[in-house]
C-alpha distance (Angstrom), angle and dihedral (degrees) to the residues before:
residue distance angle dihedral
X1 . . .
X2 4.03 . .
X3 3.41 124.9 .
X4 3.61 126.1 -172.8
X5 3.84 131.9 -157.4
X6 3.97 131.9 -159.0
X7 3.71 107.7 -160.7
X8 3.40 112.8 -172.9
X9 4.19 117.4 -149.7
X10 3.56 137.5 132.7
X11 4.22 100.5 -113.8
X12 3.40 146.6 44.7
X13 4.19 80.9 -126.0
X14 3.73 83.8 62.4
X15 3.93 104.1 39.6
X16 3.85 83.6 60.5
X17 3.56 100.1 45.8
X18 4.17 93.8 43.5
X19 4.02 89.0 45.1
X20 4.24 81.5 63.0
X21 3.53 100.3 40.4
X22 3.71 88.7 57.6
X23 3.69 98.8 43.1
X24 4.12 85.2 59.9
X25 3.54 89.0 45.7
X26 3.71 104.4 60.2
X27 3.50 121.5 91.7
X28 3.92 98.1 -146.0
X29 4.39 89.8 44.0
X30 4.08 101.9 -148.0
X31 3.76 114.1 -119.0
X32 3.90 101.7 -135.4
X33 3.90 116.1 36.3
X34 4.51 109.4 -164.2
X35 3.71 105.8 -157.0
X36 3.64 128.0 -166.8
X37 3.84 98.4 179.3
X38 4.07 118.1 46.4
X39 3.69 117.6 169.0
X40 4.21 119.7 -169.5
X41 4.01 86.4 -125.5
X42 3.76 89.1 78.1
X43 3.87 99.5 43.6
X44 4.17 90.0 117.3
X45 3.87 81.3 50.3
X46 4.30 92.9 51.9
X47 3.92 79.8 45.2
X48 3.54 105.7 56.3
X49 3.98 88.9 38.7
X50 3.47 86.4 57.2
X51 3.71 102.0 37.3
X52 4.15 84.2 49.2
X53 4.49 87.0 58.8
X54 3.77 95.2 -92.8
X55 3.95 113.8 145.1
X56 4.01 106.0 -146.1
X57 3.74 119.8 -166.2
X58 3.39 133.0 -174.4
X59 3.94 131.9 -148.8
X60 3.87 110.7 -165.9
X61 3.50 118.3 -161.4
X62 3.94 92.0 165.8
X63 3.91 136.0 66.7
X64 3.75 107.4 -114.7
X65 3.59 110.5 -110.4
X66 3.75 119.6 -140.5
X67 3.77 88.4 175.0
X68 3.90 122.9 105.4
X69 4.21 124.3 -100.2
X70 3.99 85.0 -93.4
X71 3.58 94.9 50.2
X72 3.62 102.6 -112.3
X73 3.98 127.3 123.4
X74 3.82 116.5 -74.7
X75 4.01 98.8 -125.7
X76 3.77 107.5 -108.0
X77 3.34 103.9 -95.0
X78 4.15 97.0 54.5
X79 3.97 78.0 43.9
X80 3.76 91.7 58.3
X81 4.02 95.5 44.2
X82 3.97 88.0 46.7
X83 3.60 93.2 53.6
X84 3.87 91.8 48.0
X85 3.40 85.4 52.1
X86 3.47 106.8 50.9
X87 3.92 92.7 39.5
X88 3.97 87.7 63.8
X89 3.34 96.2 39.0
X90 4.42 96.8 52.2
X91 4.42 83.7 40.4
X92 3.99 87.9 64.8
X93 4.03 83.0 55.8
X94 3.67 113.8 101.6
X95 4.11 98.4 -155.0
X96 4.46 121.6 3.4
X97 3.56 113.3 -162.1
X98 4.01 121.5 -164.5
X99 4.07 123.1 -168.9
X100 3.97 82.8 -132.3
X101 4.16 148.2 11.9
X102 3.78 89.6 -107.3
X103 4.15 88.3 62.1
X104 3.81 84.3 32.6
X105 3.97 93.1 63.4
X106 4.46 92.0 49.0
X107 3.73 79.2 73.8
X108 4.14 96.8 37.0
X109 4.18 80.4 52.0
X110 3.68 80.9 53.7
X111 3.62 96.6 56.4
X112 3.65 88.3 -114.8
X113 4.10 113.0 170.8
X114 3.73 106.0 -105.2
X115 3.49 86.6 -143.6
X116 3.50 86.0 69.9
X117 3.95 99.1 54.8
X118 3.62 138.6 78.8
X119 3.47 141.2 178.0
X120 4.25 123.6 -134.7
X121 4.11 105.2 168.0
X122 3.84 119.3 -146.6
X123 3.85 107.9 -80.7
X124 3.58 121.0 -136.5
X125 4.53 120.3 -155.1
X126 3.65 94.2 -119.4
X127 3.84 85.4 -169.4
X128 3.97 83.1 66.4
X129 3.85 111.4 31.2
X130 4.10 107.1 37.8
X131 3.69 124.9 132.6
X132 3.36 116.4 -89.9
X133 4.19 133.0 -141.7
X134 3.41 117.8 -105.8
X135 3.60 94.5 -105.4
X136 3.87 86.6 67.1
X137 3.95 95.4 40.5
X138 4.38 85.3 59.5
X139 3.80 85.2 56.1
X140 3.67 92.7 49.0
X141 3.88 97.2 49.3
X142 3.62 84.3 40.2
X143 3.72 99.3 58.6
X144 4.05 90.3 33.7
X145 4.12 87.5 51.8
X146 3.89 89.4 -127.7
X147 3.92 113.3 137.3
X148 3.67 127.5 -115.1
X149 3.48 88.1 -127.5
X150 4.26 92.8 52.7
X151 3.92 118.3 87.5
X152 3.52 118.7 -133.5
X153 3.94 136.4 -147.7
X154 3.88 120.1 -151.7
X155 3.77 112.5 -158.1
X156 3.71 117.3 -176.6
X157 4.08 120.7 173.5
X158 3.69 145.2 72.2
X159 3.79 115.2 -44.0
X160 4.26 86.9 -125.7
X161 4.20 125.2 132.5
X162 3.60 95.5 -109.4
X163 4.03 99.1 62.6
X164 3.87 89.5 54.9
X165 3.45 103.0 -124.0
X166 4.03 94.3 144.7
X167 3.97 79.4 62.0
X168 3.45 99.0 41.7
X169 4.02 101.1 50.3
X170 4.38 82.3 42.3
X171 4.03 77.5 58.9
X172 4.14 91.0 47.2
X173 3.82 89.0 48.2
X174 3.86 94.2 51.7
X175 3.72 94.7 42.5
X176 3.88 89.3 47.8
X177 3.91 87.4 58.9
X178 3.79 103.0 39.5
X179 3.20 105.7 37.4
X180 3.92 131.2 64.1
X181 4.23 97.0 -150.9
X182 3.25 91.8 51.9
C-alpha cells in the first residue's frame, strides 16, 4: 500500500534530512520514496537509500537556482562546484519529474540522462474551472459589482520575483489611470 508522511520543519535543509531519518526508522522500509524537496547536504543520505534498493524520485515544480540567498550570481567558481554537486546528486535519482520543459532543461543543463526525466503538466478540474457563456459571466460581474463595460485581469500564481507580478500590478495601476474600461 501507500503511506504518506507530514513532517513538519522549518527548511527545505530539514524536509530532506527528516524524509531520511524516517525512512531508516520504519520497520517495514518503503520501496519507492517521491520527494518534492532534495537538498545537496543529504547526497550520502540519497546514496545509501539508493545503494540499500530504494527507488527515489523527484517531482520539481521549481527552476533550480544556482544564484545566492540575495539573489545575486554565485561567482564562477562556487557556480562550478554547485553544478558538480547537484549533477551527482539528481544522477543517484531513479526517475525526475518537472511540471514543464523549461524546468525539464535545468536538469538537461545538468547533463541529466533523459532517460531519467519526464514531464506531468499542472492539471486543471475542468468540471470546476471551464469557460462560461455570457449569460453566466453577467451573473458573475453582477454578484462581484464589476460592470459589463469594465475589463478584468485574472492572476493566479505565487506572489515571487520571477513571475513578474511587481510589473504586472505597475501595469494594473497605469491602466487604472489611463484608461476609462479599466
Amino acid at each position: 500500500g501507500i503511506k504518506s508522511y507530514h513532517i513538519p520543519c522549518s527548511s527545505a535543509a530539514e524536509l530532506s534530512k527528516k524524509t531520511f531519518n524516517l525512512v531508516n526508522q520504519v520497520i517495514n522500509p518503503p520501496s519507492a520514496l517521491v520527494l518534492f524537496s532534495l537538498q545537496y547536504k543529504v547526497y550520502w543520505d540519497l546514496r545509501k537509500a539508493v545503494k540499500n534498493g530504494l527507488r527515489c524520485i523527484y517531482v520539481s515544480t521549481m527552476r533550480l537556482d544556482l544564484k545566492n540567498n540575495s539573489g545575486r550570481e554565485r561567482n564562477r567558481y562556487k557556480r562550478i562546484v554547485l553544478t558538480l554537486i547537484l549533477r551527482k546528486l539528481f544522477n543517484n535519482l531513479d526517475a525526475i519529474v518537472s511540471s514543464n520543459s523549461e524546468l525539464q532543461q535545468d536538469f538537461i543543463n545538468l547533463r541529466i540522462p533523459k532517460s531519467k526525466l519526464s514531464i506531468i503538466n499542472n492539471g486543471v478540474n475542468t468540471d470546476k474551472f471551464a469557460p462560461v457563456n455570457k449569460e453566466q459571466k453577467k451573473e458573475h460581474r453582477s454578484t462581484l459589482g464589476i460592470p459589463n463595460n469594465k475589463m478584468t485581469f485574472l492572476y493566479i500564481g505565487l506572489f515571487v520575483d520571477r513571475k513578474g507580478v511587481s510589473d504586472l500590478l505597475k501595469t494594473f495601476l497605469y491602466l487604472n489611470k489611463n484608461r476609462n474600461d479599466f
